[in-house]
C-alpha positions in Angstrom: -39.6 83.4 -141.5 -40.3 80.7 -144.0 -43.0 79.6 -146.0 -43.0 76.3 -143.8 -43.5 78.1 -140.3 -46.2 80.3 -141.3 -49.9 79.7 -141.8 -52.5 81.8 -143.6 -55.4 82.9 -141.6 -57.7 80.2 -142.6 -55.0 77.9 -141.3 -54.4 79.7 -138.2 -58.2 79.8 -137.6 -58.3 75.7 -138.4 -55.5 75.2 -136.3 -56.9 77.6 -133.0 -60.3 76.4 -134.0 -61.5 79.7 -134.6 -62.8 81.6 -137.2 -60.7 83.0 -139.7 -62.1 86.5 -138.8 -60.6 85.9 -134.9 -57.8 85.3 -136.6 -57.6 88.8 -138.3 -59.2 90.8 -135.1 -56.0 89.4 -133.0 -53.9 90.4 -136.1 -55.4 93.6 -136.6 -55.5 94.8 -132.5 -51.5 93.1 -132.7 -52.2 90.5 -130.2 -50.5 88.2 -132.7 -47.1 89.2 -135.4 -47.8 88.7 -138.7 -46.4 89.6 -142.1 -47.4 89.9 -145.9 -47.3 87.3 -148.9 -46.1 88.9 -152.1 -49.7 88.6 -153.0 -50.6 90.4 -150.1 -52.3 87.6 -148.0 -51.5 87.5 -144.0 -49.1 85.2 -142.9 -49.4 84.3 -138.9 -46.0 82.3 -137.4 -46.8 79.1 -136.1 -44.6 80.2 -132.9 -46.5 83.6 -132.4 -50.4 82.0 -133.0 -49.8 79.4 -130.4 -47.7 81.6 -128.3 -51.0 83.8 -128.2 -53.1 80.8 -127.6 -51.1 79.4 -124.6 -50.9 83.1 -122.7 -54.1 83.6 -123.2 -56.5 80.6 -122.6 -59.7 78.9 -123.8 -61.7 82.1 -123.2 -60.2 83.9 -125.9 -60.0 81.6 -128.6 -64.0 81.7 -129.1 -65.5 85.4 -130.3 -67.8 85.9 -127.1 -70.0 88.5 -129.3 -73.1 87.1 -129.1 -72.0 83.6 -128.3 -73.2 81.7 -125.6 -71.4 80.5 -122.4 -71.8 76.5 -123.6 -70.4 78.2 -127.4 -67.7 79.5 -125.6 -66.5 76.8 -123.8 -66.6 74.6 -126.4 -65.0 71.3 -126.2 -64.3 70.5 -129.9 -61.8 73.2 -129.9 -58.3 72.1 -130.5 -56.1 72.6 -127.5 -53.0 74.9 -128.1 -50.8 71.8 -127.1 -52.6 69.4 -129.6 -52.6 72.4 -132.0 -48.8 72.6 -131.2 -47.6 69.2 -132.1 -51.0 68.8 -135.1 -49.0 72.0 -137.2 -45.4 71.1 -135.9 -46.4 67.3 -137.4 -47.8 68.7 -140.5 -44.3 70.6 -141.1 -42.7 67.4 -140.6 -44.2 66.2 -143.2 -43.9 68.8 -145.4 -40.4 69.0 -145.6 -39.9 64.8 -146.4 -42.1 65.3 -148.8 -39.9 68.3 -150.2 -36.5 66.4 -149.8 -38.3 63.2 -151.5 -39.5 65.8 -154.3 -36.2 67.2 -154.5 -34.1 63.9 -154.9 -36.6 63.1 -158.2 -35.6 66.5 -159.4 -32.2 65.5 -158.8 -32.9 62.0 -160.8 -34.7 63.7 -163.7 -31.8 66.2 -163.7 -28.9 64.1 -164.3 -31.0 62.1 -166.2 -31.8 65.2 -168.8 -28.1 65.7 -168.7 -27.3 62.4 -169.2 -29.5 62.2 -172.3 -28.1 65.6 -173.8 -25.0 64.7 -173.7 -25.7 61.3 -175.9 -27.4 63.5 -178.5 -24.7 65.7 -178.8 -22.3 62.7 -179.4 -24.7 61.2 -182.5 -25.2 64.5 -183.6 -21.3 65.5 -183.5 -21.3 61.8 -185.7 -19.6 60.1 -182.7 -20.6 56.2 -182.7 -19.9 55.4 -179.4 -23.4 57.3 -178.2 -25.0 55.8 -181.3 -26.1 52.5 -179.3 -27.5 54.3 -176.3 -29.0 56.9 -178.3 -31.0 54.0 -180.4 -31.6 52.3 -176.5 -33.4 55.3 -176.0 -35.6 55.5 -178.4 -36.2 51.7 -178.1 -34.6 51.1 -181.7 -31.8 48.4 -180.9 -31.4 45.7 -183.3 
């Protein structure tokens, strides 16, 4: 499972539109899978939380303890379709904006290398890197 199909439980809870404590009763009775950061935060699937939500209807997606049947009900609650395509829409855009971040690196990468390699030829005293190596410091007469 990858960072990019899992939500913490404050982001489960945002998507379900619950409360991150919901989030943590269905983790902790095992309605829903989860697994562990390295910093030991819960990590819920996308799949599994709106598996959960589908099979088991508006009902559960409020904590009835002390909640009224209008509180319950609620109509400002996401549903788990709209939650669906909400988090599969965020991932979209989550990964273009990691390929567009990656293609920079790539840029800045061979543009490092680039500029190593036209040090190495002033400092190894040969002149054809002279001229790009005084371009790049903006000293060209």
């Amino acid at each position: 499972m990858t960072a990019s199909e899992t939500l913490s439980v404050s982001q489960a809870a945002k998507q379900a539109g619950v409360s991150p404590s919901s989030i943590r009763r269905w983790i902790d009775s095992g309605a829903i899978k989860h697994s562990t950061s390295r910093e030991g935060w819960r990590l819920v699937a996308i799949q599994d939380l709106m598996a959960y939500l589908a099979q088991n209807g508006p009902e559960t997606h409020r904590s009835v303890r002390g909640a009224s049947a209008r509180e319950v009900s609620s109509p400002s609650m996401v549903p788990p379709s709209d939650a669906l395509k909400i988090a599969l829409d965020a991932l979209d855009r989550e990964r273009k904006i990691n390929d567009e971040l990656r293609l920079q690196i790539r840029s800045l990468e061979q543009e490092r290398t680039q500029h190593i390699a036209e040090m190495r030829a002033l400092l190894t005293g040969k002149n054809e890197g002279l001229l790009s190596v005084k371009k790049w410091f903006g000293k060209t007469s």
